[in-house]
Structure formats: structure tokens, C-alpha cells
VEXKOLKOL-686695 format. One record per residue (C-alpha): x, y, z; residue in three letters. Coordinates in steps of 0.5 Angstrom, whole numbers, padded with zeros to 4 digits, always signed. Example, Ala and Ser with C-alpha at 12.3 -4.5 7.8 and 13.67 -1.06 7.14 Angstrom:
2
+0025-0009+0016Ala/+0027-0002+0014Ser/
***
This chain:
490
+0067+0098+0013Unk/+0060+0099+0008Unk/+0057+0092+0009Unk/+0053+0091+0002Unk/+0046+0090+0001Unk/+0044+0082+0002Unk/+0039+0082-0005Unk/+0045+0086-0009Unk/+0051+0081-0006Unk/+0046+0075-0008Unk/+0047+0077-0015Unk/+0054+0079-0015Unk/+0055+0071-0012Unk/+0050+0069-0019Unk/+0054+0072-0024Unk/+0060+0069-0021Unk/+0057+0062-0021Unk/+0055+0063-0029Unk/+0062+0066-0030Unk/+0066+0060-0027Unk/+0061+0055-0030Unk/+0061+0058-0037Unk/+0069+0056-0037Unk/+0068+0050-0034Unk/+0063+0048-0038Unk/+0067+0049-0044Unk/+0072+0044-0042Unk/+0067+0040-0039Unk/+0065+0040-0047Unk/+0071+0036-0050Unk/+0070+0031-0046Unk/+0070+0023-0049Unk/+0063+0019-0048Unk/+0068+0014-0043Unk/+0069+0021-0039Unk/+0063+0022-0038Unk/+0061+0016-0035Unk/+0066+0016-0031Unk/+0065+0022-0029Unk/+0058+0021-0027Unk/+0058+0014-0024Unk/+0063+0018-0019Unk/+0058+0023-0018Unk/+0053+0017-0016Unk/+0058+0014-0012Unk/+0059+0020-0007Unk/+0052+0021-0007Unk/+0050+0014-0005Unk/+0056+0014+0001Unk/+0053+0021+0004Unk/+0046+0019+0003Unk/+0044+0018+0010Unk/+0048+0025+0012Unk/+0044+0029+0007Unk/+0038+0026+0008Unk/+0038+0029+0016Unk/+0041+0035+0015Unk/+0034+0036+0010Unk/+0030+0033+0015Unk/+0034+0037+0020Unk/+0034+0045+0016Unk/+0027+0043+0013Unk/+0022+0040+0018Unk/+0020+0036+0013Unk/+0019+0029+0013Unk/+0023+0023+0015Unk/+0030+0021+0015Unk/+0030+0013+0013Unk/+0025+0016+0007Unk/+0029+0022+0005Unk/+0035+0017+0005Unk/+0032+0012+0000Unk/+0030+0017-0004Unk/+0038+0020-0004Unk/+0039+0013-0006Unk/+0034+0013-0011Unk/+0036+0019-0015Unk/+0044+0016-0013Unk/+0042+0008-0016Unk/+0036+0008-0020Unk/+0037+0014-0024Unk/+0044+0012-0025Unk/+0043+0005-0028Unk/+0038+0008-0032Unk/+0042+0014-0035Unk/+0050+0010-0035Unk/+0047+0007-0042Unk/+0044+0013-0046Unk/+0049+0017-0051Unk/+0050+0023-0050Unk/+0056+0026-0054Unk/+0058+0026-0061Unk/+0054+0021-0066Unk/+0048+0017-0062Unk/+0045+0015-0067Unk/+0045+0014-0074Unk/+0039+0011-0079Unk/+0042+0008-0084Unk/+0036+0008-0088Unk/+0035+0015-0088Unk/+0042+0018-0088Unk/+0041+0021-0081Unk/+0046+0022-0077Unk/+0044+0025-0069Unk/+0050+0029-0066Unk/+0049+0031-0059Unk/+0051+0037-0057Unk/+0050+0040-0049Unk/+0046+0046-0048Unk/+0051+0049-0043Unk/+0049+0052-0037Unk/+0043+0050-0033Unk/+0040+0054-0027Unk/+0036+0048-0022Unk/+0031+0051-0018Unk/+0030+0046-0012Unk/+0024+0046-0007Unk/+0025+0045+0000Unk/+0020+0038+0000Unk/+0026+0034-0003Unk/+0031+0038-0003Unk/+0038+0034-0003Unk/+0034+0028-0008Unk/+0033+0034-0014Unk/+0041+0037-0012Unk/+0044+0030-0013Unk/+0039+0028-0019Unk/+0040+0034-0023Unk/+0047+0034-0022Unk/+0047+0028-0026Unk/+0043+0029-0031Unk/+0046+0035-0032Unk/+0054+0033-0033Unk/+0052+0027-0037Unk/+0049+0032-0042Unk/+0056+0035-0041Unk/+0052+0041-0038Unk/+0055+0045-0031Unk/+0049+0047-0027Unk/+0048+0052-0022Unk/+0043+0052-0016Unk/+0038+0056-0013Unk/+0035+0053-0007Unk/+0029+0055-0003Unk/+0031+0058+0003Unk/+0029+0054+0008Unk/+0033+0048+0005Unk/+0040+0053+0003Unk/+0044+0049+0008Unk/+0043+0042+0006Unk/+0043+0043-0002Unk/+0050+0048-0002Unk/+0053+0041+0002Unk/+0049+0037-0003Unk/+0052+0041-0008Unk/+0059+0040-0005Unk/+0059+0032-0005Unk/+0057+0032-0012Unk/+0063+0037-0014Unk/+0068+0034-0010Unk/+0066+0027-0014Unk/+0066+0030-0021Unk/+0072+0033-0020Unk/+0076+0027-0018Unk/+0074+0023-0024Unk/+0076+0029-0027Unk/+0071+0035-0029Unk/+0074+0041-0028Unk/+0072+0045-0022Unk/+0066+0050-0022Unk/+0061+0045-0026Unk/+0057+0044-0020Unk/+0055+0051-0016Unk/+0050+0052-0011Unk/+0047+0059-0009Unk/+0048+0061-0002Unk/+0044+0067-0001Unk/+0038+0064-0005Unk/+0034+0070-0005Unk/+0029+0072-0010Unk/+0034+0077-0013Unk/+0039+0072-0015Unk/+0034+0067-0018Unk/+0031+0072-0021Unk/+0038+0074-0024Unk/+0040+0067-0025Unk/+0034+0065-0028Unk/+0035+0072-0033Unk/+0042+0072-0034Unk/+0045+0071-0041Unk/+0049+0066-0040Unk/+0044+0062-0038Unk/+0041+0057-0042Unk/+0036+0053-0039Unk/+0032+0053-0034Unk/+0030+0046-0030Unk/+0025+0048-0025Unk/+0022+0045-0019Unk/+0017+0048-0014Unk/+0011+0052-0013Unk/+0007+0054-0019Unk/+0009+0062-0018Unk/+0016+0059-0019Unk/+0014+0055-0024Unk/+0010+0060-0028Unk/+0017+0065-0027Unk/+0021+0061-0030Unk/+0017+0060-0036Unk/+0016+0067-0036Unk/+0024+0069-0036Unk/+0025+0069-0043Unk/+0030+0063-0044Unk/+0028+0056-0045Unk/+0025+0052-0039Unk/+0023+0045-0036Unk/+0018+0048-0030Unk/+0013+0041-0027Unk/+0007+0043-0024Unk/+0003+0041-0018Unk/+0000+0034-0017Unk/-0006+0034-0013Unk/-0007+0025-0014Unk/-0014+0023-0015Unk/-0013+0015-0014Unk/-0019+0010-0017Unk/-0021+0004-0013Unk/-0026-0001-0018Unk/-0030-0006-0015Unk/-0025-0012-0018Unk/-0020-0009-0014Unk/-0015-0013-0010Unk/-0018-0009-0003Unk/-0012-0011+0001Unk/-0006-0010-0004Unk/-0009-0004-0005Unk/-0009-0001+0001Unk/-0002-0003+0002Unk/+0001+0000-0003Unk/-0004+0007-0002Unk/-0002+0007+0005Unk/+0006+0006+0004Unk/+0006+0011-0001Unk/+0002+0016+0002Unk/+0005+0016+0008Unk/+0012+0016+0005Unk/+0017+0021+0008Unk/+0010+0024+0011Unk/+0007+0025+0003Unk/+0012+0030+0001Unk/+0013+0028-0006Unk/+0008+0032-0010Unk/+0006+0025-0014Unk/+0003+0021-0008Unk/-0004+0020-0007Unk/-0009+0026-0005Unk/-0016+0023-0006Unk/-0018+0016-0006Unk/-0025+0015-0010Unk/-0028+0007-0009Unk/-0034+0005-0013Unk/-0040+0004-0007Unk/-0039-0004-0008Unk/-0033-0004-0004Unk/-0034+0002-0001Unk/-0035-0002+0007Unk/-0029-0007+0005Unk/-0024-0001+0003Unk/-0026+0003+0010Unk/-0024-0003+0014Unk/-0018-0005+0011Unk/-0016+0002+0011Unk/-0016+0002+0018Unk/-0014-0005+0020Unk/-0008-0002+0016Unk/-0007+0004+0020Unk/-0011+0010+0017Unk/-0016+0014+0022Unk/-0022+0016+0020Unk/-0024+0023+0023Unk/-0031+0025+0025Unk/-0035+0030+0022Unk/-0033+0035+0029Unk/-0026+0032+0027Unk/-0026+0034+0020Unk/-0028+0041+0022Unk/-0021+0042+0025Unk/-0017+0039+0021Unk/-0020+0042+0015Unk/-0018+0048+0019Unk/-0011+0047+0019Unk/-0009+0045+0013Unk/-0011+0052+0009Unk/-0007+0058+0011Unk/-0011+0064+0007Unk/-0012+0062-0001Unk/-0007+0056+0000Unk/-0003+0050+0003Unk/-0001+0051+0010Unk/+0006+0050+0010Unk/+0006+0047+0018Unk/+0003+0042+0016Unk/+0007+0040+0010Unk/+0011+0033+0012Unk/+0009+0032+0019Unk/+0006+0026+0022Unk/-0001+0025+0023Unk/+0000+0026+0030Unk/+0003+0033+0030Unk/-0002+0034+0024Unk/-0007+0032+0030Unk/-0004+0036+0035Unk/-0004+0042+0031Unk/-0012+0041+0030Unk/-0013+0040+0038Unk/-0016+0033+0037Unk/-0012+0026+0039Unk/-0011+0020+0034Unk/-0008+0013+0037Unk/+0000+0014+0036Unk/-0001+0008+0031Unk/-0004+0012+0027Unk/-0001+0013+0020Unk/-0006+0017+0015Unk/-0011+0022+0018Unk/-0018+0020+0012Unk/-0024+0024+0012Unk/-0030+0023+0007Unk/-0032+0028+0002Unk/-0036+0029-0004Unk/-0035+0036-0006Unk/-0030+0038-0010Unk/-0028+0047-0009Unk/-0024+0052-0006Unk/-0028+0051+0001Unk/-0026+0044+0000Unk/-0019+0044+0004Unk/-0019+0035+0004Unk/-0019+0036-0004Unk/-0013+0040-0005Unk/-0006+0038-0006Unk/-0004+0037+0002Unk/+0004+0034+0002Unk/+0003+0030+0008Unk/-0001+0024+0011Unk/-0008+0027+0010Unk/-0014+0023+0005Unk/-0020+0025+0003Unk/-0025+0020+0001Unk/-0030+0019-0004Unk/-0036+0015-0007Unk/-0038+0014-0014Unk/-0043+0009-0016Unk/-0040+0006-0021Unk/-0033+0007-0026Unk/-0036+0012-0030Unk/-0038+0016-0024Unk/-0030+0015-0022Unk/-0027+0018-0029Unk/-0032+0024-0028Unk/-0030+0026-0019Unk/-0022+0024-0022Unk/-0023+0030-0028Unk/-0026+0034-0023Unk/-0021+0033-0018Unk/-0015+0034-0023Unk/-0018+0040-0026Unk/-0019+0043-0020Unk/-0011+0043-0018Unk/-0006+0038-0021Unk/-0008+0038-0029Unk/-0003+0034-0033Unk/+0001+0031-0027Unk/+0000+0024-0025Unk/-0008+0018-0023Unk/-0007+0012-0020Unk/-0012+0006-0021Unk/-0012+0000-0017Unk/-0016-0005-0022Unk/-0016-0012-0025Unk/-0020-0011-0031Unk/-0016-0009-0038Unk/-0022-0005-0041Unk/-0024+0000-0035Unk/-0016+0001-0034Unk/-0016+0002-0042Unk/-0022+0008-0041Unk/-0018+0012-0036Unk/-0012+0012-0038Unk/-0015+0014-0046Unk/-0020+0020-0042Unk/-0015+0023-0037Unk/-0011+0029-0037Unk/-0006+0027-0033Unk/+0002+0025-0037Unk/+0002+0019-0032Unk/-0003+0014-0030Unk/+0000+0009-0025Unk/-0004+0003-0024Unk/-0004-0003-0018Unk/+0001+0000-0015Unk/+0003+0007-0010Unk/+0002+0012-0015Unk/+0009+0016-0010Unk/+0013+0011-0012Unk/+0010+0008-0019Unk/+0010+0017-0022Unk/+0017+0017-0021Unk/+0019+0010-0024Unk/+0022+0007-0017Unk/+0016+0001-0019Unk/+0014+0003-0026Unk/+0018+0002-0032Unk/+0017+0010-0033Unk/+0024+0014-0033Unk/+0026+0014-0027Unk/+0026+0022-0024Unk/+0025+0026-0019Unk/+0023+0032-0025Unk/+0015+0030-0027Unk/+0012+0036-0033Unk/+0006+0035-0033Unk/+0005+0037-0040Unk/+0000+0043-0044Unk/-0005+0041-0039Unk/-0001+0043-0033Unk/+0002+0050-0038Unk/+0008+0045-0039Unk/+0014+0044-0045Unk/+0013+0037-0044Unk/+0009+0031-0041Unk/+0016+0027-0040Unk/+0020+0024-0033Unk/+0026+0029-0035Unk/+0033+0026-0037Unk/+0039+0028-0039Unk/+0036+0028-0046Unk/+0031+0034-0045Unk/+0038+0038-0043Unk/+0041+0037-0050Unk/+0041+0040-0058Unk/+0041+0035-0063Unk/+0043+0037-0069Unk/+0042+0032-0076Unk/+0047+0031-0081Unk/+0042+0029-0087Unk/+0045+0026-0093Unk/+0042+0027-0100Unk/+0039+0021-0102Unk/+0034+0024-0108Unk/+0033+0028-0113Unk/+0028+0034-0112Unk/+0022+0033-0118Unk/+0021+0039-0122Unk/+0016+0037-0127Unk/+0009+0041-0126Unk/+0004+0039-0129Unk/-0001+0044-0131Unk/-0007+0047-0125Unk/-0013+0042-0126Unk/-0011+0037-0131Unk/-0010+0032-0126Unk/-0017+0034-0123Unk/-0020+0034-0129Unk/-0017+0027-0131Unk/-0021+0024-0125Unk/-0027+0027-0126Unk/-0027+0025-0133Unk/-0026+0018-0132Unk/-0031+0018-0127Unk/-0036+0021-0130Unk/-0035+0016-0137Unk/-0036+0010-0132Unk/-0042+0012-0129Unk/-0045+0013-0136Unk/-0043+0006-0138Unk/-0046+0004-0131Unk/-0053+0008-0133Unk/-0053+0004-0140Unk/-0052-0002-0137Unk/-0058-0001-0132Unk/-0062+0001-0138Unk/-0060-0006-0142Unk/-0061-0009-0136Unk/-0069-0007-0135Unk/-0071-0006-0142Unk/-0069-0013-0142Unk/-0073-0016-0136Unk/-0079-0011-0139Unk/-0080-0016-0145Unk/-0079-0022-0142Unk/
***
């Protein structure tokens, strides 16, 4: 028996996916609102109940991260996500301006293609999944390779809880042969209709260069600003809780911290009273050597903790330790601290004043990050205000971790696990993504006047002003003139 080449049987697998979609999203389309609803919040349900197991198995297939982290972020996309959206309207009429005469009618772009990173893999299944079906859209997934097993069983939870609310069957599909074949076919695919992608840049810049319409977001490389009127203590807090998250997988947590000379002494003190291990200048050789692998990222070191990280480099840190910092004061391609490094690793830099901090910022964002998210930890309004007017980042996330504030778990931001990053990062948008990037609007617009087809003849209304201005400046000039002979023969 001829066994079929793995490239064309991945393919094969797409078009049957879309194909299925394709039929179950039309059935999906004639549902009510309350349906809908209903549906979703199963969906939330399920992945609430299996957040725990889908987390091991990421942190299992992966290598990436940690359990308790990965499951709260499960949580997040299944609870948080879900308050936010169960609201929103998403069929028929969802808006009406009484005054204008318009109606918005909503209306589902039909099938999208999620591309899924291996960094928070079950997280971006469970939350794309959702704002998918609430936009009444079926979705198809393609993973990264290395986070196929635990998106395809993610993908499974969601499915069977749409389907026993009442989705038919085929809405939620995931690739399980994800090779770069078949997401090229999905991404290419007529049938297709939007792309959703998270991941690298390559991936992303694929995706836009498909042909159809995409939601690609690109990579954050997080300066973080300390002012001198920071609280120190909070601050460090909450860096070093959001840094150390899930071993620093969430592309908007802190990369570099930038604190005004004034605190500098107090900061590095409360860094390490707080866990963080500061690395000599031979220590930071080695540890700058593995981070990079050629011109990029070295994934071995992506959400591991400092130890293993530590170990790599051949140096020994305290087993207590939980963020590896080492100072800098450049900004490059041979400066591996000033990379976006997706594990507990900081630079550190030192800036005079908050002037010094707006300029180290936008050069660390333009060299890797542009559009994506800036903390600033800051107790006075105008500094902030300055910041958040000047920098090319879409979020700009103060006096709290910029991992939990970028995907609105501490802000009042939309919560998501999909952050685009705008024109600055070669983004569509520079929005949190929802449901309602995943839909047509159209508008039903009433007359409400009637068209003026007077024309006046070309340069009347022109000539009229000048006229007018000029027969005024003439009386002004006969005043003046009065005015002085009159002075001259008193």
C-alpha cells in the first residue's frame, strides 16, 4: 500500500477541515443571539473545568513554562474573556442611531484560520475559539508543531461543549499534522476568510502576504520605565510577578527596565531582596551567550527557570533566584540582554532623568517591539502623560506588570490573548482583539435630507469676500485719515 506523502496528506486534511467548516458555519449563521450565548458560555465552561489538564499537557509537549501559570491563563481566556464578550451583540441589529438614521447589522466573516504559537498554546486555542462562535464564525487551527498534541485536545473541549449547547458539528477544527504546507494551504485556501495569526514575525508577515484579510500581532520587546517618584517597592513587585510569569512566555511581559539614577541604588536593592540575581560582568558574558542561537532567539532558553537558564551557561545562581538581571547601556544586534527573550531574564538600564527614559524606551521599541506594549511605574500625571503621547507602542501600561496589565487581566484594556501592535509593528490594528475585529458590519442608512443642487457661479462667493474686505479696509484708512488730520490741528 503507497503511504502518502505527509506535506500533501496535511493538505488534504486542510481542505477537508474548511470544507466541513464551510457547512457548519452556515448552520451556525441562522442562529439567535441567546443561542449564541448559550453556546459560548458552554464553551467557557468546559475550558474552565479542563484548565489544569490542558495546561500540563502545553507545559508537557512544549517544555515551556509552568503548570499553576499556564492553568491561570486557561482560566483567564475561559472567565475573563468570557465576562467580557457575553454582553457584546454580535447578530442581526447591534446598534441603531436614532439621530442619524443608522442601523449597524452584524454579520460573521465565516471561517477563520488561528494560527497558534507554541508559547501559550491551549490559552490562544481556548480564546480564539470563543470569539470565533460568538461572531458565529467556525475556525480551524493550525498549531506550531511542537504544541500540536495539547491545541488538537484543546481544540476537542471546545468542540464537544459547543456542540452540547447546540453548534453543529465541524465549527471548531484543529490541524493535526501542522506542517508548513498545510498552513500555507489554510492561510491560501478560498474558502478561507480571515486570518487570525499569532506567533513569530515570519509567520506573521506570512500571513498578511496570503492574499486574504489578517489579524497578524507582532513581537513585544518590553521596555519598562522607573521615575524617580515611583513607589520602589510596588514596583518591583509587581515587575517581578509579571516577569517571572509562566517563565516570561507572554510576549508582553517586561524585557528591559530603565530607572532614573536617583532610585537606581534603592531599585537594585529591592530587586534583590525580592528574588532577582544580579550577574557579574563574566556572568553576563555567559548568559549572553545563550540567549541568542545565530541572528535570533535561542529557543532553549524560552520558558525555562533561571536555574535551568543558569545551568545552560555553566554558572550557579541561589535555587531562590527568580529573574537573572544583568546592567546594559546599549542598544544592538550584539546586545543579546536588549532582545525580546520570553524567559526570567532582564536588562537593566540607567537614565538621568525621564527625558533620558523616553529616549532608551524608543530606542529599545524600534529596535525590536514597535507598536507593542511600554510599562511605567509613576506617581506623577504629567511624566506619564508624556510617555504615553510620544511612544510608538498601542498599549502603555502604568504602575502595574506590564504581562498582566497588556492583556487586560489588571487594566481596564480588552481582555485578550491577541495584542496587534498597529502601523508601527506593519499591523491592520493596534487593538486587544474580540470578537468584534471577526465581523462585517453593514449599515442600513435612512434618508434623512434632501441633496442641495444650487450652484452658484465659480468665484462669486470668492469675489463677494474680497469685496467686502477690501470696502472695509477703505472705510478703516478714511477713519485713520480723519482721525490724524484731526489730531494735527489741535
Amino acid at each position: 500500500m503507497t503511504k502518502l506523502d505527509p506535506d500533501l496528506q496535511s493538505i488534504q486534511d486542510v481542505r477537508n477541515a474548511l470544507q466541513e467548516a464551510k457547512h457548519a458555519q452556515k448552520l451556525l449563521e441562522r442562529l439567535s443571539q441567546e443561542e449564541i450565548d448559550a453556546i459560548v458560555a458552554s464553551m467557557a465552561k468546559g475550558a474552565e473545568l479542563e484548565a489544569r489538564r490542558l495546561a500540563a499537557l502545553a507545559c508537557e509537549e512544549t517544555g515551556f513554562g509552568r503548570v499553576e501559570d499556564k492553568t491561570a491563563k486557561n482560566l483567564f481566556a475561559a472567565r475573563d474573556v468570557h465576562a467580557a464578550i457575553q454582553g457584546m451583540k454580535t447578530v442581526g441589529i447591534i446598534r441603531r442611531d436614532e439621530a442619524a438614521k443608522v442601523w449597524e447589522v452584524a454579520q460573521p466573516v465565516g471561517i477563520v484560520a488561528g494560527i497558534i504559537p507554541s508559547t501559550n498554546p491551549t490559552s490562544t486555542v481556548i480564546f480564539k475559539s470563543l470569539i470565533a462562535l460568538k461572531a458565529r464564525n467556525a475556525i480551524v487551527f493550525s498549531p506550531h508543531p511542537s504544541a500540536a498534541r495539547c491545541c488538537a485536545e484543546t481544540a476537542g473541549v471546545m468542540a464537544r461543549a459547543a456542540e452540547q449547547a447546540g453548534a453543529p458539528a465541524g465549527v471548531i477544527h484543529c490541524l493535526t499534522q501542522p506542517t508548513l504546507a498545510a498552513t500555507r494551504e489554510l492561510m491560501s485556501h478560498k474558502l478561507t476568510d480571515m486570518i487570525l495569526a499569532t506567533g513569530g514575525t515570519a509567520m506573521v508577515k506570512a500571513a498578511y502576504s496570503s492574499g486574504k484579510p489578517a489579524l497578524g500581532v507582532g513581537p513585544g520587546n518590553v521596555p519598562v520605565y522607573i521615575h524617580s517618584s515611583a513607589n520602589i517597592k510596588e514596583a518591583v513587585r509587581r515587575i517581578i510577578q509579571s516577569k517571572t510569569f509562566d517563565y516570561g512566555t507572554i510576549c508582553a511581559s517586561e524585557q528591559a527596565l530603565i530607572v532614573d539614577r536617583a532610585v537606581k541604588e534603592e531599585l537594585v536593592g529591592e530587586l534583590k531582596d525580592q528574588g532577582a540575581y544580579f550577574l557579574n560582568p563574566s556572568e553576563k558574558d555567559k548568559v549572553a551567550g545563550v540567549i541568542m542561537s545565530g541572528s535570533g532567539l535561542n529557543p532553549s532558553i524560552v520558558g525555562k527557570p533561571p536555574q535551568t537558564i543558569a545551568e545552560m551557561a555553566g554558572i550557579t545562581v541561589p535555587a531562590d533566584t527568580r529573574v537573572l538581571i544583568a546592567e546594559e547601556d546599549s542598544v544592538g544586534k550584539d546586545v543579546p540582554f536588549a532582545i525580546e527573550k520570553l524567559s526570567p531574564v532582564l536588562a537593566l538600564y540607567t537614565v538621568l532623568n525621564w527625558q533620558e527614559g523616553c529616549a532608551k524606551s524608543i530606542e529599545l521599541l524600534e529596535f525590536g517591539g514597535l507598536g507593542h506594549t511600554l510599562g511605567i511605574h509613576c506617581e506623577e500625571q504629567s511624566v506619564i502623560e508624556a510617555f504615553g503621547l510620544e511612544k510608538p507602542a498601542s498599549r502603555i501600561v502604568v504602575n502595574t506588570g506590564t504581562t498582566f496589565g497588556g492583556i487586560g487581566a489588571t487594566t481596564g484594556l480588552f481582555p485578550s490573548m491577541t495584542l496587534g501592535c498597529g502601523s508601527y509593528g506593519n499591523n491592520i490594528t493596534s487593538d486587544n482583539i474580540g470578537p468584534q475585529h471577526l465581523l462585517n458590519i453593514k449599515r442600513v442608512a435612512f434618508g434623512i435630507r434632501e441633496m442641495n443642487r444650487e450652484v452658484s457661479e465659480p468665484g462669486e462667493d470668492l469675489k463677494e469676500t474680497v469685496n467686502s474686505k477690501i470696502s472695509i479696509s477703505r472705510k478703516d484708512v478714511e477713519e485713520i485719515v480723519k482721525r490724524v488730520l484731526s489730531e494735527m490741528k489741535a
